[in-house]
C-alpha positions as CSV (number, residue, x, y, z in Angstrom):
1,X,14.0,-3.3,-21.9
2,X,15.6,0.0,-20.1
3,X,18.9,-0.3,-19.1
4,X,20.4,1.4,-15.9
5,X,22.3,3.9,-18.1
6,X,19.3,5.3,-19.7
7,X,17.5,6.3,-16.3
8,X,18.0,9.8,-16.1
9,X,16.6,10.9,-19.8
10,X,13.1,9.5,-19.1
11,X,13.0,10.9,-15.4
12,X,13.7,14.1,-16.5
13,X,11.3,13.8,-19.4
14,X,8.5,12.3,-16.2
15,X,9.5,15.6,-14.1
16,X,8.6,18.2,-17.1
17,X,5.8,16.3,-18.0
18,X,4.4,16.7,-14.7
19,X,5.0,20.7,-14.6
20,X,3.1,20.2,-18.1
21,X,0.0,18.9,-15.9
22,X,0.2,21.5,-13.1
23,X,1.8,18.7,-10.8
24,X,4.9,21.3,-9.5
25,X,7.2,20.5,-6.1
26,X,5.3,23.6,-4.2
27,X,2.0,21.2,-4.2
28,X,0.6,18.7,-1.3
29,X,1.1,15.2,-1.5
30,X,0.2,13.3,-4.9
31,X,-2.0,10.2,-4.9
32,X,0.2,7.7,-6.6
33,X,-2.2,4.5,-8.4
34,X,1.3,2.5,-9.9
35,X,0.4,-0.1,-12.0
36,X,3.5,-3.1,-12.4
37,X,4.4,-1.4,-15.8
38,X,7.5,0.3,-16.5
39,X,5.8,3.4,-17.1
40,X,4.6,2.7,-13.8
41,X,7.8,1.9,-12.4
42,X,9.9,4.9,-14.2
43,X,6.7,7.7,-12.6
44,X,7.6,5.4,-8.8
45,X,11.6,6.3,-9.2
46,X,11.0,9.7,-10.8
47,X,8.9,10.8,-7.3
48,X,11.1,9.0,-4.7
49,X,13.9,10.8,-6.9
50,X,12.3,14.3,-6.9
51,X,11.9,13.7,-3.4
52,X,8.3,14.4,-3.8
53,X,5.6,13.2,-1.0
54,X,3.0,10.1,-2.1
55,X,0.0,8.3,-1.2
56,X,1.6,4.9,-3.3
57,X,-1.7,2.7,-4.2
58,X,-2.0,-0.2,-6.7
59,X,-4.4,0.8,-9.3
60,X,-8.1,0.4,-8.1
61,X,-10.3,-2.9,-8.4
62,X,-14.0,-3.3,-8.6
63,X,-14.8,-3.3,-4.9
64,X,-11.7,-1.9,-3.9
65,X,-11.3,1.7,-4.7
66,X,-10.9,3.2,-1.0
67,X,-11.4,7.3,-1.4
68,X,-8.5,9.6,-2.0
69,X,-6.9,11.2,1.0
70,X,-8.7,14.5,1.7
71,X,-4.1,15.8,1.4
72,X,-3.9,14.6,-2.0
73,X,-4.0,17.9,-4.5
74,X,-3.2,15.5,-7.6
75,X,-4.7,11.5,-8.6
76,X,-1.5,10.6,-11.1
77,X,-1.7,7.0,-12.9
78,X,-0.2,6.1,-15.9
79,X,-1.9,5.0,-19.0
80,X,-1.3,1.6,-20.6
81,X,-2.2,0.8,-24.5
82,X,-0.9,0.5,-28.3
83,X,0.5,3.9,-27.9
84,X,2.6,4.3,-24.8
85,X,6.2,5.1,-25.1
86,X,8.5,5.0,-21.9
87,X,10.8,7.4,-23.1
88,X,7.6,9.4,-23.4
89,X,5.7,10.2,-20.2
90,X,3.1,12.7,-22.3
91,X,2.1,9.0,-24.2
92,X,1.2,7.9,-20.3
93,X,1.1,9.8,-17.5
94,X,-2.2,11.0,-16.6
95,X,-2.9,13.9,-13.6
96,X,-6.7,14.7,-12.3
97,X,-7.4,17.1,-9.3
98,X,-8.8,15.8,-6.1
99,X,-12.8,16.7,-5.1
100,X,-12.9,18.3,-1.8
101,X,-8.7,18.7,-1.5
102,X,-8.3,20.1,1.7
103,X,-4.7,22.0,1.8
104,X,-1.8,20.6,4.2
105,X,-0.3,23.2,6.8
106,X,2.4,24.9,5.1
107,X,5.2,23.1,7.9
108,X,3.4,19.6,7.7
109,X,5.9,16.9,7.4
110,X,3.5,15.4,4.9
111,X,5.1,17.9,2.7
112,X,8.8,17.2,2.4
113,X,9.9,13.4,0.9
114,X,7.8,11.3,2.4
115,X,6.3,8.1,1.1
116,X,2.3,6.8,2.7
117,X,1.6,3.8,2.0
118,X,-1.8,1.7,3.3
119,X,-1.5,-1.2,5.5
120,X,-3.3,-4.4,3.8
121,X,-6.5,-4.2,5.9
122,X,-6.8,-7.8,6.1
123,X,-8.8,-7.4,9.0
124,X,-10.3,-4.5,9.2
125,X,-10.3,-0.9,7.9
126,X,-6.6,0.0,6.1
127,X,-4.2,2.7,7.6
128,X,-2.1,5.5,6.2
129,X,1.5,4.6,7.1
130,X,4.4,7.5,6.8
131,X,7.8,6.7,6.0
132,X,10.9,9.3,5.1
133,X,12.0,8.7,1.5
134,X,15.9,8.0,3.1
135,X,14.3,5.6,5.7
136,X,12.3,3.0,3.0
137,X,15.5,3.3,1.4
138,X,17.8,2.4,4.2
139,X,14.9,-0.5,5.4
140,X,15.5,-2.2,1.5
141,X,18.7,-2.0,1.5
142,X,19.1,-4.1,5.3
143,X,17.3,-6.7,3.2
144,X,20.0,-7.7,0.5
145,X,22.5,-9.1,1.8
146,X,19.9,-11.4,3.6
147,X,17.8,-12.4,0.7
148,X,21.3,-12.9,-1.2
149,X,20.7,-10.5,-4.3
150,X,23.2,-9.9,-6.9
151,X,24.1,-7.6,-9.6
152,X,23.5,-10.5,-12.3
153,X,20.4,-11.8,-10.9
154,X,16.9,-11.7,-13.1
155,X,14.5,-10.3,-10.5
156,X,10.3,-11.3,-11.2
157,X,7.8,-9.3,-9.5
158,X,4.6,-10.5,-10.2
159,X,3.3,-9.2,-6.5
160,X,1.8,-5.3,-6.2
161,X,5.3,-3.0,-6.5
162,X,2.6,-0.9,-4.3
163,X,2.4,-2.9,-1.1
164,X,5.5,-2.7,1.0
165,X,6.8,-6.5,-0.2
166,X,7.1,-6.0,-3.4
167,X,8.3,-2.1,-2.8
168,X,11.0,-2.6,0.2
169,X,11.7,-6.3,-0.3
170,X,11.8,-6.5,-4.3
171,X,12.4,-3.8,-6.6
172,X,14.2,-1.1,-4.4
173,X,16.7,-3.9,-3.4
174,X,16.8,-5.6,-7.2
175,X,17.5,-1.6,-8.4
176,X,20.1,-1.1,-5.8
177,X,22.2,-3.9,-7.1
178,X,21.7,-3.3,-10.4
179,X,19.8,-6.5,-11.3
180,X,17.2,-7.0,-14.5
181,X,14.3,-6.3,-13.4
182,X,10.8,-8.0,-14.8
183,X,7.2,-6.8,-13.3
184,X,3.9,-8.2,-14.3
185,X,0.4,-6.6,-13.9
186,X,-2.5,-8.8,-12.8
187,X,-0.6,-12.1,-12.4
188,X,-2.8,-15.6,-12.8
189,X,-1.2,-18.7,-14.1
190,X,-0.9,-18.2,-17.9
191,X,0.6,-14.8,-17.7
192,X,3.0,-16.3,-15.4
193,X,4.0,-18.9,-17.2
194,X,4.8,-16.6,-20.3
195,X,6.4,-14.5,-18.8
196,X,8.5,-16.8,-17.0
197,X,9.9,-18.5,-20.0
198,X,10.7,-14.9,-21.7
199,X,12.7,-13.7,-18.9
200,X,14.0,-16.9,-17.3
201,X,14.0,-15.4,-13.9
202,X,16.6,-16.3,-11.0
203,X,14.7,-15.0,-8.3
204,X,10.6,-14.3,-7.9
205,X,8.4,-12.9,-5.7
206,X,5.4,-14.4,-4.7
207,X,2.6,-14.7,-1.9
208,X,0.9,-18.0,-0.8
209,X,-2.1,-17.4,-3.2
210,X,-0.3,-17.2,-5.8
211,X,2.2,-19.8,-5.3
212,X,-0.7,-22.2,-4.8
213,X,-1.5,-21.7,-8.5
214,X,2.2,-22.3,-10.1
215,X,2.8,-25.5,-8.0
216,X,0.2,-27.2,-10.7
217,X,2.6,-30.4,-12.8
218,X,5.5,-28.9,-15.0
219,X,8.9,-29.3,-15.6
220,X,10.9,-27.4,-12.7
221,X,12.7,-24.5,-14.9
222,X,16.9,-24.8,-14.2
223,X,17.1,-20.9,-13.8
224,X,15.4,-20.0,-10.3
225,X,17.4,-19.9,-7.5
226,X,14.9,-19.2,-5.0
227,X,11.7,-17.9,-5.0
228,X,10.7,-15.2,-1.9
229,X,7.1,-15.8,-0.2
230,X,5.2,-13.4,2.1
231,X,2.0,-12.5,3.3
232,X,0.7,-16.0,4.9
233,X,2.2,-18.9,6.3
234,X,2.9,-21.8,3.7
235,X,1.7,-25.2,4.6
236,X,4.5,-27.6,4.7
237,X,3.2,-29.6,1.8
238,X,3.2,-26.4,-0.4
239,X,6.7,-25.5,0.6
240,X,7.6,-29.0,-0.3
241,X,6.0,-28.9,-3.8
242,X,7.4,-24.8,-4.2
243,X,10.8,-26.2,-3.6
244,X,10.6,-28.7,-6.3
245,X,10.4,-25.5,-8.8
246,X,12.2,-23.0,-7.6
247,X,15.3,-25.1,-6.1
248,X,15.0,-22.8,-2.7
249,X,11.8,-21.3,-0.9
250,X,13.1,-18.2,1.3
251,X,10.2,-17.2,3.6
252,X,9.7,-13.7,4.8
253,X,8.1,-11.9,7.6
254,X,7.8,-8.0,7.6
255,X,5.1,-5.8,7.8
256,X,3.7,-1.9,6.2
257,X,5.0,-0.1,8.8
258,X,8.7,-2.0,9.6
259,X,9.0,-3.6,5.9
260,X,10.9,-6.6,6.5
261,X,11.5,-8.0,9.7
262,X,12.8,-11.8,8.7
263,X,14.3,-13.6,6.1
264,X,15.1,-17.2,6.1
265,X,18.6,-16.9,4.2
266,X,18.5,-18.7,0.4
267,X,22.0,-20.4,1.2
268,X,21.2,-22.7,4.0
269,X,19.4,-25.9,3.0
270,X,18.4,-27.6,7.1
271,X,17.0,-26.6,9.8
272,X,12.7,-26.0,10.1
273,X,12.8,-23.5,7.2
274,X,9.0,-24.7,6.3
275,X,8.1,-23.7,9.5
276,X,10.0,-20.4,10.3
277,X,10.3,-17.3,8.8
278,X,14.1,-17.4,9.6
279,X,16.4,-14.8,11.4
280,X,15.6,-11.4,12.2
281,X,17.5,-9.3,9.9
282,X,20.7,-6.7,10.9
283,X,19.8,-4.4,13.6
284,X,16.6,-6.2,13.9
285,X,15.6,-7.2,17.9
286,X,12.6,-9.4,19.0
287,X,10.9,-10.4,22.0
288,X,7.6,-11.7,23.2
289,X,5.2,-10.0,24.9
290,X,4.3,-13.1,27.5
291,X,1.7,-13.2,30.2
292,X,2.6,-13.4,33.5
293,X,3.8,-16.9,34.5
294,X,4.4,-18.2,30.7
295,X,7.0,-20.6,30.1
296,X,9.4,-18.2,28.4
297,X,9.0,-21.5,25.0
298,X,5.5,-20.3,24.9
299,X,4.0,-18.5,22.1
300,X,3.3,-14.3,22.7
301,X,2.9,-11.3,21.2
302,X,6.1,-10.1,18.9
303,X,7.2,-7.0,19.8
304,X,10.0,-5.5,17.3
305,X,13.0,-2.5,17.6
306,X,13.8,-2.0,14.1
307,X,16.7,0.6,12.7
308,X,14.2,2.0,10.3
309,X,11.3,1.7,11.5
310,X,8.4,3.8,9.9
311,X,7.5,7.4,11.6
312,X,3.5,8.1,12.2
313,X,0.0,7.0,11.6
314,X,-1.8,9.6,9.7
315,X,-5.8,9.6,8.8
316,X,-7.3,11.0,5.3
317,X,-7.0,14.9,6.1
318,X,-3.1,13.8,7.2
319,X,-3.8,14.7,11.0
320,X,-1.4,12.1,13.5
321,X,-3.4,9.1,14.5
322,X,-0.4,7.2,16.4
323,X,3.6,7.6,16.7
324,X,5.6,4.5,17.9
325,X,5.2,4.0,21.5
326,X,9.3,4.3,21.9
327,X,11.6,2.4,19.8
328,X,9.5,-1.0,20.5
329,X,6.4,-1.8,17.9
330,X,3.8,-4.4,18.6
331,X,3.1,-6.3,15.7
332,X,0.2,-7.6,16.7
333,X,1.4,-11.0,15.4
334,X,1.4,-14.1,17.8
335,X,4.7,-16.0,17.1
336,X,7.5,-18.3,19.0
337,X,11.0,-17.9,19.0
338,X,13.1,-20.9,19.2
339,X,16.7,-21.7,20.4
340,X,19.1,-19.9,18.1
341,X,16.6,-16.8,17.0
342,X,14.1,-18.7,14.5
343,X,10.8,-17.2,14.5
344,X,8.0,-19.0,14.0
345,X,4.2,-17.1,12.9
346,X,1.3,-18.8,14.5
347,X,-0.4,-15.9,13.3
348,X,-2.6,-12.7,14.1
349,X,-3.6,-11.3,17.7
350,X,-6.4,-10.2,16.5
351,X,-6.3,-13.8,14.3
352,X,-7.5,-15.6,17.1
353,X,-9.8,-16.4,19.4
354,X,-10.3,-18.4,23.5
355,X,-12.5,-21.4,23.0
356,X,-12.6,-23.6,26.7
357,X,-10.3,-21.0,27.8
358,X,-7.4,-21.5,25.3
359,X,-6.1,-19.7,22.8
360,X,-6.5,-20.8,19.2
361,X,-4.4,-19.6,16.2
362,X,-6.8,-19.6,13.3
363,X,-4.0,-19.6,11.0
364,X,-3.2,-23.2,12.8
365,X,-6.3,-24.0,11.7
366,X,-6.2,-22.7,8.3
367,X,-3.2,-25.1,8.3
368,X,-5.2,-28.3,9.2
369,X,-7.4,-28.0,6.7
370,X,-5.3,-27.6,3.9
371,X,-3.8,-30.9,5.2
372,X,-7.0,-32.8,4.3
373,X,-7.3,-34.4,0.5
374,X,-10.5,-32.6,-0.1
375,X,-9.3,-29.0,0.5
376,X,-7.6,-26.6,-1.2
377,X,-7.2,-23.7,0.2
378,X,-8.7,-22.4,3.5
379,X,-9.3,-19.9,5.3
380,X,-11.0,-19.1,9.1
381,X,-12.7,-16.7,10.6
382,X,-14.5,-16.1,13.8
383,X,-18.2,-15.6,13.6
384,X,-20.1,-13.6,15.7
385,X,-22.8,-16.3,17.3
386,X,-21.6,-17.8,20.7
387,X,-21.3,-21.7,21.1
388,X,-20.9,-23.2,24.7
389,X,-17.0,-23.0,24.1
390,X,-16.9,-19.4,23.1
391,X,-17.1,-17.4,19.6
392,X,-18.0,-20.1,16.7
393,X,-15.4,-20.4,14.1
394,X,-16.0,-20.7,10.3
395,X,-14.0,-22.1,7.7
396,X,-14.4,-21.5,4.0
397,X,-12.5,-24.0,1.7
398,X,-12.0,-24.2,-1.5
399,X,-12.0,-27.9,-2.8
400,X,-9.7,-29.6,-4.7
401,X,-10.5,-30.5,-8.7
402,X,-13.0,-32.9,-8.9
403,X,-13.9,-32.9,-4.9
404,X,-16.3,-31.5,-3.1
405,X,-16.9,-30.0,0.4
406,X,-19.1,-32.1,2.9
407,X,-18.8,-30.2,6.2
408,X,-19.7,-33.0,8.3
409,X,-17.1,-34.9,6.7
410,X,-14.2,-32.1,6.8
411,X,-15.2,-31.6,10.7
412,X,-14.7,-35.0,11.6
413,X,-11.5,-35.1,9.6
414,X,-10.6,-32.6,11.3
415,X,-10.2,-34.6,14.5
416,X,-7.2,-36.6,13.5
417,X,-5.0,-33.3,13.9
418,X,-6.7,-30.6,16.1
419,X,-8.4,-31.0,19.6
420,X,-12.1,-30.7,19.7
421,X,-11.9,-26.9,20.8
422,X,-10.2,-25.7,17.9
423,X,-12.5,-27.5,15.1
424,X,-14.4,-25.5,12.9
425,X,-18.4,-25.2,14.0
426,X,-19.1,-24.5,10.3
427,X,-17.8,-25.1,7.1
428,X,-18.5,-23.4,3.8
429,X,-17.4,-24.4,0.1
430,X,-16.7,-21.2,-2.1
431,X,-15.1,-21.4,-5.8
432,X,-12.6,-19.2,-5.0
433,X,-11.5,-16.8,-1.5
434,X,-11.5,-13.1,-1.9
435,X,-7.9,-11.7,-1.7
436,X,-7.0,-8.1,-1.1
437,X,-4.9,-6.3,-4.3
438,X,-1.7,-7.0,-2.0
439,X,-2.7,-10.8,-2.5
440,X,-3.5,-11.3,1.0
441,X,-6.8,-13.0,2.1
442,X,-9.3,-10.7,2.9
443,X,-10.8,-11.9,5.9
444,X,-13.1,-9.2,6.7
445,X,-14.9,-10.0,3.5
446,X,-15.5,-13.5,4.5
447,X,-16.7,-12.4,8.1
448,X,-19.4,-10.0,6.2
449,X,-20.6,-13.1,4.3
450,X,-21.3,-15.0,7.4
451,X,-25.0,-15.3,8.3
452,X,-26.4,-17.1,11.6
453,X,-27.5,-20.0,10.6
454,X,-31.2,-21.4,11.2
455,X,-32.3,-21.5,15.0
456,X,-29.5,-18.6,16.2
């Protein structure tokens, strides 16, 4: 354990150890992997406190190691085994030059305190988002109040400290109040579990995935307050069984580029919170983008003016893609706003698809599924063959221990709660779905394993 107090010794040691490896502030942006260690976590604070401009990544993954920016002059990680010392970054840190580096222009913004981080690429290719060091700040901070953090609270982040939730909605907030602060690496249930009963957390981070794997029978531990979830909607019956543990489920919307957006707020007990993501937060304004004609209840498009908002798209040789269009962002999330300022997710745009000429919200249908006794987990995507109500739709479950998938049967169970347009034209059992290292589902996986089927 580190105490507050004893900050400043090791971050000094962290900034001569990086003019040890050649790493100085005149260089381009650094290519950040930070694992959810505390050597990890000391190198994160030693940058943002250098002021130094970062690519932030989780350390890579079979499968998942996207290629450094062409920007990036330095790959820095930090090593983790029998001999690493936090309060010595030489026992750790480790720098390697980037192949093909191509050199920033000397009055690139890239340059000066800026943190990148990549969107989750869920769906499709991952982007390079820029934020300004004192903006990421400002956009945690907003969040505190809201998610009702305190100076005595034991704060567990078992979710990627490199992904904007567990960055701007866990540990910069849990460091600016000066809570404890537990990370884990690699979460599954065991490690979890242990760590859980060492650190008797009041508050944890988590993400539908992984909450679908703690909710398993135990004895619901008297320490949590609540428990923060992101990332995908919860089904009701998982929110039910989550609340049984961790006393309160807080669910929270946000995104890479506006970090959070939403909150539900920990202290209030009614109201649809299995259903909403809550308020938006201070400063935070939302609309819906409706067509023409709409009844204003309708679901639409959120579009979002948030106080710190992030500042460009940039691709791998750090040219501008994209600025915001204004000071409105379309999330590209379809949602509903109900009297008094809930929002509810229905999920993506781009998460959906017009079957007999209306719209249906895969994540709806995600939601279905996970309803019926045999399933699991679920998740949709659309294929690419056409059926004669538009783009067929697949569904890969996961089946509950000791069931099995029959996709004639999980079709025509189906029909007790979703119209014939929105069932599922095919259904396919895998052990286990393919998440992204934010703990997303990664959807564009599952559409590559898709193959007509016989007679297409």
């Amino acid at each position: 354990m580190l105490a507050y107090a004893a900050f400043a010794q090791p971050l000094a040691r962290i900034e001569a150890a990086l003019a040890q490896l050649g790493v100085t502030d005149d260089s381009d942006p650094i290519l950040f992997e930070c694992a959810n260690t505390v050597p990890g976590l000391l190198t994160l604070l030693a940058l943002l406190t250098l002021e130094r401009s970062f690519v932030l990544v989780p350390p890579p993954r079979p499968g998942l190691d996207l290629p450094a920016p062409a920007f990036c002059r330095w790959r820095l990680r930090t090593n983790e085994d029998a001999d690493t010392r936090p309060d010595a970054p030489a026992s750790f840190l480790r720098a390697e030059p980037i192949a093909d580096h191509q050199p920033l222009p000397a009055d690139s913004k890239l340059r000066s305190s800026r943190l990148l981080l990549r969107t989750s690429g869920s769906l499709g290719s991952p982007k390079l988002v820029v934020h300004t060091h004192d903006g990421a700040l400002a956009n945690a901070c907003n969040t505190i109040e809201r998610l009702g953090l305190r100076a005595d609270d034991r704060v567990f982040i078992p979710v990627p400290v490199a992904h904007m939730f567990g960055l701007g909605a866990a540990l910069l907030p849990a460091l600016v109040v000066g809570a404890s602060v537990e990370v884990l690496a690699n979460a599954n249930l065991l490690r979890y579990l242990e760590r859980e009963r060492s650190f008797a957390p009041t508050v944890a981070y988590s993400t539908p995935n992984l909450c679908a794997t703690l909710v398993r029978p135990r004895a619901a531990p008297a320490h949590y307050r609540h428990v923060v979830v992101a990332g995908d909607k919860l089904s009701p019956e998982l929110f039910a069984k989550l609340e049984t543990i961790y006393t309160r489920v807080v669910s929270l919307y946000g995104s890479t580029e506006l970090g959070v957006i939403c909150a539900a707020d920990p202290r209030e007990a009614e109201g649809p919170r299995a259903a909403t993501v809550g308020h938006p937060l201070p400063g935070v304004e939302l609309e819906l983008e409706l067509e023409l004609g709409t009844n204003p209840s309708a679901e639409g498009e959120l579009v979002c003016r948030h106080p710190f908002p992030f500042e460009s798209y940039v691709d791998a040789s750090g040219a501008l893609i994209q600025s915001p269009s204004g000071s409105s962002f379309a999330t590209r999330d379809l949602a509903r706003i109900h009297e008094g300022g809930l929002v509810e997710l229905l999920g993506r745009c781009d998460h959906a698809v017009k079957r007999d000429g209306r719209l249906v919200a895969l994540a709806q249908v995600e939601r279905a599924l996970e309803r019926l006794p045999m399933v699991a987990r679920a998740a949709v995507v659309v294929a690419a063959e056409q059926t004669p109500r538009g783009r067929a739709i697949a569904a890969f479950c996961v089946a509950v221990p000791g069931s099995s998938i029959d996709a004639a049967q999980v079709r025509d169970a189906c029909r007790d709660s979703l119209p014939a347009y929105a069932i599922p034209d095919r259904v396919v059992e895998l052990e286990a779905l393919p998440l992204l290292a934010s703990g997303k589902l990664d959807r564009h996986t599952l559409a590559q394993q898709l193959t007509p089927t016989p007679g297409e």
